[in-house]
RODO-2510 file (C-alpha; in nm, 4 decimals, decimal comma):
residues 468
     n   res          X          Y          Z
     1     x    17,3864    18,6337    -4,2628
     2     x    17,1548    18,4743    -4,0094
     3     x    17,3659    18,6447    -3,7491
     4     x    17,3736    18,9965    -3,8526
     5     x    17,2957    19,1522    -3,5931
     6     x    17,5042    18,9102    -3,3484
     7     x    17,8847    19,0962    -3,2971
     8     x    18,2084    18,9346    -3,2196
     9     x    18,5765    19,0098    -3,2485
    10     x    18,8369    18,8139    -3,4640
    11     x    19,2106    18,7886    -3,5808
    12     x    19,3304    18,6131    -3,8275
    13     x    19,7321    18,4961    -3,8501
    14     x    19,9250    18,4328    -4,1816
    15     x    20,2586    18,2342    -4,1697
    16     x    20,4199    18,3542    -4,5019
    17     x    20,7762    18,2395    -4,5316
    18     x    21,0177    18,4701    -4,3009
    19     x    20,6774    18,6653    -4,2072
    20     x    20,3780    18,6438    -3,9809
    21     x    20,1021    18,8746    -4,0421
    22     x    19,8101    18,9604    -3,8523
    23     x    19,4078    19,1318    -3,8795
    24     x    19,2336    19,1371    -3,6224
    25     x    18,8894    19,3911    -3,5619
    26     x    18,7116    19,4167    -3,2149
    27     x    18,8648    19,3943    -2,9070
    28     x    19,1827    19,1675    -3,0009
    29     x    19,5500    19,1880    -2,8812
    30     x    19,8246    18,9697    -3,0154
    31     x    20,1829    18,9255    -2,8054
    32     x    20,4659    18,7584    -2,9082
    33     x    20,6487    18,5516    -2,6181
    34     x    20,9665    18,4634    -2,6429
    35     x    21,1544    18,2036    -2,4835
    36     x    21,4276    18,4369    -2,4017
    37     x    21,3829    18,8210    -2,4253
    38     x    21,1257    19,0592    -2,3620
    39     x    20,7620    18,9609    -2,4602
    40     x    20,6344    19,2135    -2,7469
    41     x    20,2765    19,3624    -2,8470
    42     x    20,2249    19,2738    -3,1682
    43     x    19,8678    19,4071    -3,2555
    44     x    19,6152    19,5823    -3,0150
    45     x    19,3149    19,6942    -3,1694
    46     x    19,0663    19,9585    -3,1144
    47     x    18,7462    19,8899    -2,9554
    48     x    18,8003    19,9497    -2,6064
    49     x    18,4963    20,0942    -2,4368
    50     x    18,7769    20,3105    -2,2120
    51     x    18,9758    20,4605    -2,4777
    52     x    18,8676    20,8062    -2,4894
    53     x    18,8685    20,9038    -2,8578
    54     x    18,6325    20,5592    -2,9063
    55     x    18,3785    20,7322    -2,6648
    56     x    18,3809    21,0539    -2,8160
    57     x    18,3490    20,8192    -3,1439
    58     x    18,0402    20,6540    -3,0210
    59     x    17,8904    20,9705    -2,8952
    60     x    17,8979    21,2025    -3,2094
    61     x    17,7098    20,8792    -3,3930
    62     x    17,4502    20,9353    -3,1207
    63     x    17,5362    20,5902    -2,9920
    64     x    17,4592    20,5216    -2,5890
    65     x    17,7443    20,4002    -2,3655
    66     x    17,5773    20,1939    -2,0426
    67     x    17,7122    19,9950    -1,7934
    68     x    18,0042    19,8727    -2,0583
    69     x    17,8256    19,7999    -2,3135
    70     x    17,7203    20,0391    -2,6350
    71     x    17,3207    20,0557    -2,7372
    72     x    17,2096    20,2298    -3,0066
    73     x    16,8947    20,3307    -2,8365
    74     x    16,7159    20,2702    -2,4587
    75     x    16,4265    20,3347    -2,2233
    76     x    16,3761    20,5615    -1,9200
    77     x    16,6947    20,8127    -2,0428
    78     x    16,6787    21,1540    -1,9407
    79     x    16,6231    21,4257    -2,1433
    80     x    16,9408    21,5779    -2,2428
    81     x    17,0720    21,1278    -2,3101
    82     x    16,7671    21,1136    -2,5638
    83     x    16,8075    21,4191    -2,7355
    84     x    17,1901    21,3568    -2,7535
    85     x    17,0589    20,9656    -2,9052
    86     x    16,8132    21,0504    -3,1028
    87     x    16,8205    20,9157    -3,4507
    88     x    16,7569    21,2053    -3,6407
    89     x    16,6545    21,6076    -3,6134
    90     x    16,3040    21,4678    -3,6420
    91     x    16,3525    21,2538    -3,3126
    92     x    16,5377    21,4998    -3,1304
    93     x    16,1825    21,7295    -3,1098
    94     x    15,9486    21,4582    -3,0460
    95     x    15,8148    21,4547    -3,4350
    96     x    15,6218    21,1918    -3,4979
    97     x    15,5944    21,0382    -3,8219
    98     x    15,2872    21,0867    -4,0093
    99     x    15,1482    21,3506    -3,8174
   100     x    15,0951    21,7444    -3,9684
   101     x    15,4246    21,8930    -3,9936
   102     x    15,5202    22,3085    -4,0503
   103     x    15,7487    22,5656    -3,9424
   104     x    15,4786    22,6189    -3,6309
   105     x    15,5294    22,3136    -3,5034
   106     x    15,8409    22,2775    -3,5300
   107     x    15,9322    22,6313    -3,2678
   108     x    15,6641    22,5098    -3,0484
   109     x    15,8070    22,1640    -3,0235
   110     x    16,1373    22,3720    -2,9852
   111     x    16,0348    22,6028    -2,6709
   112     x    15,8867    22,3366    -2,4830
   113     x    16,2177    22,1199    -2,4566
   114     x    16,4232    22,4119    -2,4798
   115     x    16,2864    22,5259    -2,1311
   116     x    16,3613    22,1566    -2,0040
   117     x    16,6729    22,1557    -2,1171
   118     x    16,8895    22,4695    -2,1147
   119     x    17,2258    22,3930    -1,9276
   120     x    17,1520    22,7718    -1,7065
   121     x    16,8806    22,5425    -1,5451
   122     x    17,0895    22,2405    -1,4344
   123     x    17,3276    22,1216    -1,1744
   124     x    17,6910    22,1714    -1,2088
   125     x    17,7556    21,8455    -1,2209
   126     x    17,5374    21,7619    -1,5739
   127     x    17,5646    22,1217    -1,7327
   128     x    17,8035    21,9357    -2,0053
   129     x    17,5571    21,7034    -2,1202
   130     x    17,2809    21,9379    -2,1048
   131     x    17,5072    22,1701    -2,3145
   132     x    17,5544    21,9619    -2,6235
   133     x    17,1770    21,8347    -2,5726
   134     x    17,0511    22,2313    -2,5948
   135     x    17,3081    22,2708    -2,9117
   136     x    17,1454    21,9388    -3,0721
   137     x    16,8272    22,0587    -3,0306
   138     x    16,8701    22,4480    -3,1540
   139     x    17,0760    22,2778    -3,4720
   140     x    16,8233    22,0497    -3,5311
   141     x    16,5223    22,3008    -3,4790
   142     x    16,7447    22,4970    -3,7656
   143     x    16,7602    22,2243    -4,0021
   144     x    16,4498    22,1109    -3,9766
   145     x    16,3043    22,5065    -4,0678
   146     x    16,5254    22,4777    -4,3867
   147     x    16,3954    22,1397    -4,4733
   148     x    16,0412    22,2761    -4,4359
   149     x    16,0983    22,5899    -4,6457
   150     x    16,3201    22,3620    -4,8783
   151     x    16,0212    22,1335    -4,9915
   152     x    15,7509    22,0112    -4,7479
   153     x    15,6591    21,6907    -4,8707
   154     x    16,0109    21,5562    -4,9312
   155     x    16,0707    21,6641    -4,5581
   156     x    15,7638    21,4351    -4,4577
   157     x    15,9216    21,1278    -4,6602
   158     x    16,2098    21,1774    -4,5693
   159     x    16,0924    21,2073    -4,1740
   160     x    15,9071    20,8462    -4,2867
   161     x    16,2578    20,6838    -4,3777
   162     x    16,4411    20,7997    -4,0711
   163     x    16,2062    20,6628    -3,8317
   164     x    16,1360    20,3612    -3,9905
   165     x    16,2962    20,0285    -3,7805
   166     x    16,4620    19,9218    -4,0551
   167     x    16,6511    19,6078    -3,9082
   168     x    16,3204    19,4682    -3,7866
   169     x    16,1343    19,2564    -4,1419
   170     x    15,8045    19,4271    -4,0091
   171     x    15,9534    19,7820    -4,0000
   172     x    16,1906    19,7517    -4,3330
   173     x    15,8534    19,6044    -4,5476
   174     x    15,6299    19,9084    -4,3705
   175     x    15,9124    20,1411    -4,5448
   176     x    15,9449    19,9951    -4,8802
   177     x    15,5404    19,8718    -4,9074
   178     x    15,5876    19,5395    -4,9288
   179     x    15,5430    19,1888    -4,7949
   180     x    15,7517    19,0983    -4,4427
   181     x    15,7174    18,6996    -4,5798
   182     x    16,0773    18,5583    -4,6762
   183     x    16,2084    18,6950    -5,0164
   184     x    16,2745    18,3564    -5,2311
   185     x    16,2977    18,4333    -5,5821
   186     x    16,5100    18,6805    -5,7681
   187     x    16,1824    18,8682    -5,9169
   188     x    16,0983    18,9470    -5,5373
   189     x    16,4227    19,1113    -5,4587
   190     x    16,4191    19,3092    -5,7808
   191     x    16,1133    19,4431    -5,6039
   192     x    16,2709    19,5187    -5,3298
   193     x    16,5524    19,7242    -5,4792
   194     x    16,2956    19,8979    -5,7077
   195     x    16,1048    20,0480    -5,4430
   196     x    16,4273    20,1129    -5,2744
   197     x    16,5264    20,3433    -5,5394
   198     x    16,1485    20,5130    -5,5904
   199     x    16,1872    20,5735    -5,1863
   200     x    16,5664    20,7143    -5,2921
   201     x    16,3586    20,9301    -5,5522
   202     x    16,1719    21,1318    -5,3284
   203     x    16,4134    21,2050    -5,1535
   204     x    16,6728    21,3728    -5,3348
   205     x    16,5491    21,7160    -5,2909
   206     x    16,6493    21,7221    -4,9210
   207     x    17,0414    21,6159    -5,0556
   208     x    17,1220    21,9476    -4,9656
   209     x    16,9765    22,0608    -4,6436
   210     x    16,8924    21,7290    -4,4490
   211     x    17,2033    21,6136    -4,2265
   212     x    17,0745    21,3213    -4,2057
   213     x    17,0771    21,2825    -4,5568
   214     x    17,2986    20,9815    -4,5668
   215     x    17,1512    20,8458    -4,2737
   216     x    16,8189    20,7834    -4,4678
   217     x    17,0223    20,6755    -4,7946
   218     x    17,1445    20,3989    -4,5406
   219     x    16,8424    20,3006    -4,4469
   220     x    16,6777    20,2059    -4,7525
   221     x    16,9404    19,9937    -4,8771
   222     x    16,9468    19,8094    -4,5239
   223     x    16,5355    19,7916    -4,5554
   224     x    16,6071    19,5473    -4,8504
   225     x    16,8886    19,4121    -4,6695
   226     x    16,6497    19,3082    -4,3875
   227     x    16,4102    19,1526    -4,6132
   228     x    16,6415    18,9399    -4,8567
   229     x    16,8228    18,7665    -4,5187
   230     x    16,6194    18,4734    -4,4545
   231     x    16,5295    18,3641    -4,0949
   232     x    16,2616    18,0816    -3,9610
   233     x    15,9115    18,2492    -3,8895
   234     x    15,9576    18,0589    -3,5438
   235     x    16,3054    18,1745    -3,5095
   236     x    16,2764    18,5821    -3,6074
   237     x    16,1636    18,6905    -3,2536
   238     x    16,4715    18,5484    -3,1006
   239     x    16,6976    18,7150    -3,3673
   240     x    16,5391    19,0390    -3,3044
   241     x    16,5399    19,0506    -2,9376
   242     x    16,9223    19,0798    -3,0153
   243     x    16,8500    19,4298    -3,1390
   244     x    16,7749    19,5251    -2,7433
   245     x    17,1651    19,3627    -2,6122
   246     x    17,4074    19,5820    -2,6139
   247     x    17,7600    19,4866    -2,7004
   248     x    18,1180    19,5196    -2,5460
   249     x    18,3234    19,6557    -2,8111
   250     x    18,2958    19,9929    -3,0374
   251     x    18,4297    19,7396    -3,3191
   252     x    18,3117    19,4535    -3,4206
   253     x    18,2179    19,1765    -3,6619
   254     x    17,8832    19,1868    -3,7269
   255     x    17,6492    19,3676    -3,5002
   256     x    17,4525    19,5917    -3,8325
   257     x    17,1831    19,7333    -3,6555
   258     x    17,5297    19,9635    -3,4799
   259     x    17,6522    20,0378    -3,7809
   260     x    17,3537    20,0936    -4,0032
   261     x    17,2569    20,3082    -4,0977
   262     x    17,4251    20,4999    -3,8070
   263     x    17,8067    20,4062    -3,7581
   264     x    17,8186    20,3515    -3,3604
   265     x    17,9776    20,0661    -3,3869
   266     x    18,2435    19,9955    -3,7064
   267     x    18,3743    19,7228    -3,8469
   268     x    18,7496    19,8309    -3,9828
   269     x    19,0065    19,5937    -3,9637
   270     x    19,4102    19,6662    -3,8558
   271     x    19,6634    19,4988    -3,9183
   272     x    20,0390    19,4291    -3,8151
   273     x    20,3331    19,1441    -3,9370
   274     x    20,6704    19,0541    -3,7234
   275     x    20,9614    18,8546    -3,8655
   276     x    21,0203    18,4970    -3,7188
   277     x    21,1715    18,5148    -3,3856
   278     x    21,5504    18,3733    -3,4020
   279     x    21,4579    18,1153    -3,1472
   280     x    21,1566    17,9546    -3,0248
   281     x    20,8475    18,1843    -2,8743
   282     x    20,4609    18,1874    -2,8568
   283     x    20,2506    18,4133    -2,9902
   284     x    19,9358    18,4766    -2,7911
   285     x    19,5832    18,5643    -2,9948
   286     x    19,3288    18,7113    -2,7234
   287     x    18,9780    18,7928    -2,8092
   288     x    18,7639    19,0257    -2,5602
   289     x    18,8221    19,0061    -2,2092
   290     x    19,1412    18,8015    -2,2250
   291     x    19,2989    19,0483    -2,4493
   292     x    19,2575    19,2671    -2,1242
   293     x    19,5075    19,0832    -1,9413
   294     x    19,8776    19,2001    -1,8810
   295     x    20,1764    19,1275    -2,0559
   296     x    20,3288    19,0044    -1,7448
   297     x    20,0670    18,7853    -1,6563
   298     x    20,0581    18,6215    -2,0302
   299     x    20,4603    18,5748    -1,9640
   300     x    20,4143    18,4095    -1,6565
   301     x    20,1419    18,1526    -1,7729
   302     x    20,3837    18,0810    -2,0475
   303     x    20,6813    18,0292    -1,8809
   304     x    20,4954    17,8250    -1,6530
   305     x    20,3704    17,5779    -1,8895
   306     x    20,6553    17,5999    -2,1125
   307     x    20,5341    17,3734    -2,4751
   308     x    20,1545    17,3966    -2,3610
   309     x    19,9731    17,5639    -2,6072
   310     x    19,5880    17,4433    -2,4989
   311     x    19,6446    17,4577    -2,1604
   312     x    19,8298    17,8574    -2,2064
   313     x    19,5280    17,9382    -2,4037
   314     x    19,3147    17,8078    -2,1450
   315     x    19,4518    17,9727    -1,7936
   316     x    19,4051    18,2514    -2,0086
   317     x    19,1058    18,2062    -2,0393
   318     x    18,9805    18,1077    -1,7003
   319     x    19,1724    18,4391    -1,5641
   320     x    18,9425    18,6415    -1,7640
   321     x    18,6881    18,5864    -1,5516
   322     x    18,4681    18,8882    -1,5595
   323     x    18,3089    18,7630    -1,8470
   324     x    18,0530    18,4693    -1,9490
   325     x    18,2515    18,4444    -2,2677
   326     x    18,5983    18,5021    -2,3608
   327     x    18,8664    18,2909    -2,6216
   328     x    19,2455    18,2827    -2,6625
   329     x    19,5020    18,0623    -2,8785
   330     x    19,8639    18,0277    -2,8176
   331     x    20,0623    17,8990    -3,1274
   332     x    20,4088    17,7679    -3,0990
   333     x    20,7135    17,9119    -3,3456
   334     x    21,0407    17,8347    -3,3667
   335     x    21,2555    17,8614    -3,7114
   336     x    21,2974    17,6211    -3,9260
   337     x    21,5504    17,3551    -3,8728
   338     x    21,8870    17,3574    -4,1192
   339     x    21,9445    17,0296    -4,0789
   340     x    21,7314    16,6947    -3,9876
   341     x    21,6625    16,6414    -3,6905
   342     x    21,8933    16,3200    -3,5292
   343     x    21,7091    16,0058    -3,5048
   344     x    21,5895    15,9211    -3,1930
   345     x    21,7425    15,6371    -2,9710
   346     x    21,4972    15,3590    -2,9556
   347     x    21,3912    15,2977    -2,6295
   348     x    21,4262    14,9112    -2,5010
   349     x    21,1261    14,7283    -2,4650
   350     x    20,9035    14,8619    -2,7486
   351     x    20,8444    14,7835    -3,1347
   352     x    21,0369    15,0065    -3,3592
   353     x    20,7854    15,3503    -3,4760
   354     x    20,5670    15,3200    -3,1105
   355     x    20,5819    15,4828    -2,8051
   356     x    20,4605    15,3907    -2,4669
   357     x    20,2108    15,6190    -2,2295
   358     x    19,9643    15,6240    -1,9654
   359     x    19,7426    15,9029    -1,9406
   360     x    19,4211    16,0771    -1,7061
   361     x    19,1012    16,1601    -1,8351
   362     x    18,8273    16,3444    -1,7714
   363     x    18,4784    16,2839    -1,9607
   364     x    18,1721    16,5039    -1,9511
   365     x    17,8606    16,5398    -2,1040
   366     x    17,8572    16,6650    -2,4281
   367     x    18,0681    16,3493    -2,5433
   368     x    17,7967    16,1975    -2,8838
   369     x    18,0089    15,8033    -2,9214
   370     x    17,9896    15,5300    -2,6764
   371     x    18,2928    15,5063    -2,4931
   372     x    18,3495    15,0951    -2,4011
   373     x    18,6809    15,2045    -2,1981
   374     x    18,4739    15,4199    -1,9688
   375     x    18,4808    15,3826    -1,6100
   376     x    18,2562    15,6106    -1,5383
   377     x    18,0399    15,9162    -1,6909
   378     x    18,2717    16,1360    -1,5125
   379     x    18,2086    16,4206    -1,2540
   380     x    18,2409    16,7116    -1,4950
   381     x    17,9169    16,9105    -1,6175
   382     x    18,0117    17,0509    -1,9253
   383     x    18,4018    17,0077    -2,1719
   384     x    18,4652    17,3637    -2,0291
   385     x    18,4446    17,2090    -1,6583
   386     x    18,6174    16,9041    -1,7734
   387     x    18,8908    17,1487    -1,9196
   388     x    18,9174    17,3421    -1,6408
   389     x    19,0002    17,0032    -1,4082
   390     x    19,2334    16,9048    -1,5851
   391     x    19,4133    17,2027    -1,6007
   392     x    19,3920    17,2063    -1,2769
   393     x    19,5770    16,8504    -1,2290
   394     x    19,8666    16,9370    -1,4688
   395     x    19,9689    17,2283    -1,2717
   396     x    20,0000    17,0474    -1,0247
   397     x    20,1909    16,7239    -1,1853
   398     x    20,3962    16,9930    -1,3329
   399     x    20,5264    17,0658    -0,9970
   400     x    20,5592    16,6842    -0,8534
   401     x    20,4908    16,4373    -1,1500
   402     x    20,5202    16,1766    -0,8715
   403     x    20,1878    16,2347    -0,8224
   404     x    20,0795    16,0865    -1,1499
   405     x    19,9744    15,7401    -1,0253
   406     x    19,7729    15,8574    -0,7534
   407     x    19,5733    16,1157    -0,9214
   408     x    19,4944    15,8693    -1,1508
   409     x    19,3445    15,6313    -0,9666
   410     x    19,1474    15,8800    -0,8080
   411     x    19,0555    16,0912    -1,1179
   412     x    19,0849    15,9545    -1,4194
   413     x    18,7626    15,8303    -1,5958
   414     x    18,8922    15,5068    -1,7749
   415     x    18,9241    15,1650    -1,6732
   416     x    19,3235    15,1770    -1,7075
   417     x    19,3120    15,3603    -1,4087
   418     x    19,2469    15,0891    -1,2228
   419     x    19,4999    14,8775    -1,3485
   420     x    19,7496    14,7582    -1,0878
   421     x    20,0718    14,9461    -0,9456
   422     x    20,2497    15,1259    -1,1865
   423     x    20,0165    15,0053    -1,4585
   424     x    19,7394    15,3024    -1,3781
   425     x    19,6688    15,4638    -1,6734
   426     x    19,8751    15,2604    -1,8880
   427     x    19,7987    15,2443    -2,2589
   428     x    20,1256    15,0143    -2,3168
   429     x    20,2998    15,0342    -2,6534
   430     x    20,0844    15,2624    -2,9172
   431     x    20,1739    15,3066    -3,3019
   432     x    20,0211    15,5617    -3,5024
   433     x    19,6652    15,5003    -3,5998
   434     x    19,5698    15,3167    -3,2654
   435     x    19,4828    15,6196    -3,0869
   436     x    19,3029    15,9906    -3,2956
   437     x    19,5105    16,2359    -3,4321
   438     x    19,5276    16,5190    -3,1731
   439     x    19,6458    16,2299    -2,9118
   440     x    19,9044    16,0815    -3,1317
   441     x    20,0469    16,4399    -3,2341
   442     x    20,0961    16,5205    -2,8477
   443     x    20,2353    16,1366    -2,7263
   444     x    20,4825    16,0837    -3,0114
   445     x    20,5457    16,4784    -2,9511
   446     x    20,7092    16,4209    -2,6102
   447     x    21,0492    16,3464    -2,4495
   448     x    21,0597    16,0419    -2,2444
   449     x    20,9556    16,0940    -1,9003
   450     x    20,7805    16,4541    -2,0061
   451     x    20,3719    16,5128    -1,9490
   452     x    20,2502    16,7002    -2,2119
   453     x    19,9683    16,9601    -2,3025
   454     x    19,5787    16,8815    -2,2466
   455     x    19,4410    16,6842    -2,5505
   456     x    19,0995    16,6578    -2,6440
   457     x    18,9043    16,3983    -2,8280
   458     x    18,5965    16,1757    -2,8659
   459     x    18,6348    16,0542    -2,5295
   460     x    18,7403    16,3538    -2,3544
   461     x    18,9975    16,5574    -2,2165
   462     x    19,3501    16,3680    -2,1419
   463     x    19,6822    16,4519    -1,9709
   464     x    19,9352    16,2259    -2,1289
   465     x    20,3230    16,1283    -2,0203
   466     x    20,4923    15,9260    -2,2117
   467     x    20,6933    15,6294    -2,0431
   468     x    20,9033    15,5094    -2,3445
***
C-alpha cells in the first residue's frame, strides 16, 4: 500500500441473523445502548498507551514512548533511552557499520559506556532505567563476543542488515544492491527476492548466536517490500517524513515501519458478538479518542437525541476534543417486526405516497454542484463546521421546536427560508425521487410533527421536520 507506513484503528460490525459480531484493532471500543437497561461494553481493544502491560510491551521491542505517542527511534535521548532503543546489540555500543570490527573493540566500546552508564552512578530517581540500560549493554557486549568468535564475516553482514533503513527505497536498495527507481516488471522483483535470499545466505551462520537473528530475517524481506510498493518520485519525501510521526496507539492498522522488522507496534485483531437486544438500542463504534469517553456520557448523548444516529455519532465526536482527529458511528437495532407494520393514516391535504416538510440548511465550502436554491454560500468554513452548527441548532429545537421558524429565517442557507410566515423552510408536498436518498430516508422516516437527525447531501447539511 501507498500508505504503509500511515496507522489507523478500525472495527468492523457483522449483522448475521440473531447475531452481531464485531473486530476491531487499535484503539476501538464498541457499547451497546439500550433503550431501557443498562448500557453494555461490547468490545474494548488493546492499544491504550496507559495500559501497563502495553508499555512494558512496547519497551521490551525497544520501542520509545513520548509525550503519548510511540516512536521507534528519536534524537537528543539520553544514554540509558538509546541504549534501551537501540535496534540491535550492534547499536547499543555505538558500532558502526562498515568499520573494523573484533573482540577488542567490542570491550573497549563496552568500558567506555559502561562507566556512563552504571545505575551505582545515578540519581535515585533514574537508577531503574539505567539498570536495564547497563543489563542491555553487558548482554549485548556478550553476544556480540560470541558472534565474533562464531564467524567474523557473517557478524559484519549481518551488522550491515541490521542497520540498514530498510523502510526508506534509498536504504532497502543500499541493502539488497540494487536500483531505488520503481520496480515495474515481474523480472525486477524476482531480482529483488533473489538477492533477498543471497543476503538470507550469509547469514545463516549467526542463526544460532545472534538475538537479533529474526530481526535481520525481517528486514530483508521488508527491503523488497519497500522497493516493490510504488510511490511518485515527487511524492516519496512526503511518505517518508511519516517515518519521523509517532503514533497514538500500540495497535494499529498499518504503521510497518513499528512493526517491522521490530514489533513495537502490532497489528492483531479481537473480536466479540452479542445477541439482538429484545427491544430497540444503539450500538456505539468509537475509534481513538472518542473510544476514551465514558459509558455514562455515551448514555446521556443517546438518550438525549433519542433516533439520531449522525448527530450521536457526532457530539461524540466533538466531545473528544483533545484530538485533531477522531470518528464514531452509532447504528440503530431493534428486532425484527412479527407482523407488518399498520398502514399509516393519510394525512389531509397531500397526494397519496408524499409527505410534507420544511427544513434548515447549512452549506459550506467543500460543496462541487451548483446549488440554484442557494441563498447564500453560507457562513460555515469547512462540512465539519457546517456539522457542528447544525448540531448545535437541533439541540436546541429539541428542547423548544417552536423555535423552528425563526432559526430559519435567520440560519438557513436556502431561499425557502425566506418564504413568508409559516412557509419558512417549506419544501411543500415531496414524493420519493424529488429530493436524494439520504433526505428522503430521514423525511418519510419521521412521525408527523417530529424533527429528525442531521442529513447530509449535495447541498449540505439539513435539519428536517416533517409537517404532514
Amino acid at each position: 500500500s501507498a500508505h504503509a507506513f500511515s496507522g489507523c484503528s478500525a472495527i468492523l460490525v457483522l449483522v448475521l441473523g440473531e447475531r452481531v459480531v464485531l473486530a476491531g484493532v487499535g484503539h476501538v471500543r464498541a457499547v451497546l445502548l439500550p433503550e431501557k437497561g443498562a448500557p453494555r461494553e461490547i468490545l474494548a481493544c488493546t492499544g491504550s498507551l496507559e495500559d501497563p502491560s502495553e508499555l512494558e510491551r512496547v519497551r521490551e521491542a525497544n520501542g520509545i514512548v513520548s509525550d503519548g505517542l510511540v516512536y521507534s527511534s528519536m534524537e537528543g535521548l539520553d544514554e540509558a533511552a538509546r541504549i534501551l532503543s537501540a535496534r540491535s546489540s550492534f547499536e547499543v555500543l555505538q558500532l558502526e557499520p562498515g568499520s573494523s570490527l573484533d573482540v577488542k573493540q567490542v570491550r573497549t566500546a563496552y568500558r567506555k559506556l559502561a562507566l556512563r552508564v552504571h545505575p551505582d552512578k545515578q540519581n535515585d530517581s533514574a537508577s531503574d532505567a539505567f539498570r536495564f540500560a547497563f543489563a542491555r549493554l553487558e548482554s549485548s557486549k556478550e553476544a556480540l563476543e560470541t558472534m565474533l568468535a562464531q564467524d567474523m564475516e557473517s557478524c559484519k553482514q549481518i551488522h550491515k542488515v541490521l542497520s540498514a533503513d530498510v523502510h526508506t527505497r534509498a536504504g532497502a536498495a543500499q541493502l539488497l544492491g540494487a536500483d531505488p527507481g520503481p520496480v515495474l516488471t515481474d523480472a525486477g522483483i524476482a531480482d529483488l527476492e533473489k538477492a533477498s535470499r543471497a543476503q538470507l545466505k550469509q547469514l545463516e551462520k549467526m542463526s544460532q548466536v545472534c538475538p537479533e537473528y529474526d530481526q535481520a530475517v525481517a528486514a530483508c524481506h521488508e527491503a523488497v517490500a519497500t522497493l516493490k510498493r510504488q510511490s511518485a518520485a515527487e511524492a516519496l519525501p512526503r511518505y517518508e517524513a511519516l517515518l519521523k510521526e509517532g503514533l497514538s496507539a500500540t495497535r494499529t492498522l498499518g504503521a510497518r515501519d513499528l512493526r517491522w522488522p521490530r514489533p513495537i507496534v502490532m497489528m492483531k485483531p479481537e473480536s466479540s458478538c452479542f445477541s439482538m437486544p429484545q427491544g430497540k438500542a444503539r450500538l456505539a463504534l468509537l475509534c481513538g479518542p472518542t473510544a476514551a469517553l465514558s459509558t455514562q456520557k455515551l448514555a446521556e448523548t443517546s438518550a438525549r437525541l433519542g433516533v439520531r444516529p449522525k448527530a450521536c455519532a457526532l457530539t461524540w465526536c466533538m466531545e473528544a476534543t483533545e484530538a485533531s482527529s477522531s470518528s464514531a458511528v452509532c447504528i440503530g437495532l431493534e428486532p425484527a417486526a412479527a407482523e407488518p407494520p399498520l398502514k399509516r393514516a393519510r394525512t389531509a391535504g397531500g397526494p397519496e405516497g408524499t409527505v410534507r416538510v420544511r427544513h434548515i440548511l447549512f452549506r459550506h465550502p467543500q460543496l462541487r454542484q451548483v446549488d440554484p436554491m442557494a441563498r447564500r454560500e453560507g457562513a460555515a468554513r469547512n462540512v465539519l463546521e457546517a456539522e457542528s452548527n447544525a448540531l448545535k441548532l437541533l439541540q436546541v429545537l429539541l428542547k423548544d421546536p417552536n423555535q423552528f421558524i425563526k432559526s430559519c429565517r435567520e440560519l438557513s442557507d436556502c431561499q425557502t427560508a425566506e418564504q413568508p410566515g409559516q412557509l419558512a423552510g417549506d419544501l411543500g408536498w415531496l414524493a420519493r425521487g424529488q429530493q436524494e436518498a439520504s433526505f428522503e430516508e430521514v423525511a418519510f422516516g419521521l412521525p408527523v410533527n417530529s424533527i429528525g437527525d442531521l442529513v447530509s447531501t449535495s447541498r449540505g447539511v439539513h435539519i428536517i421536520q416533517r409537517l404532514g
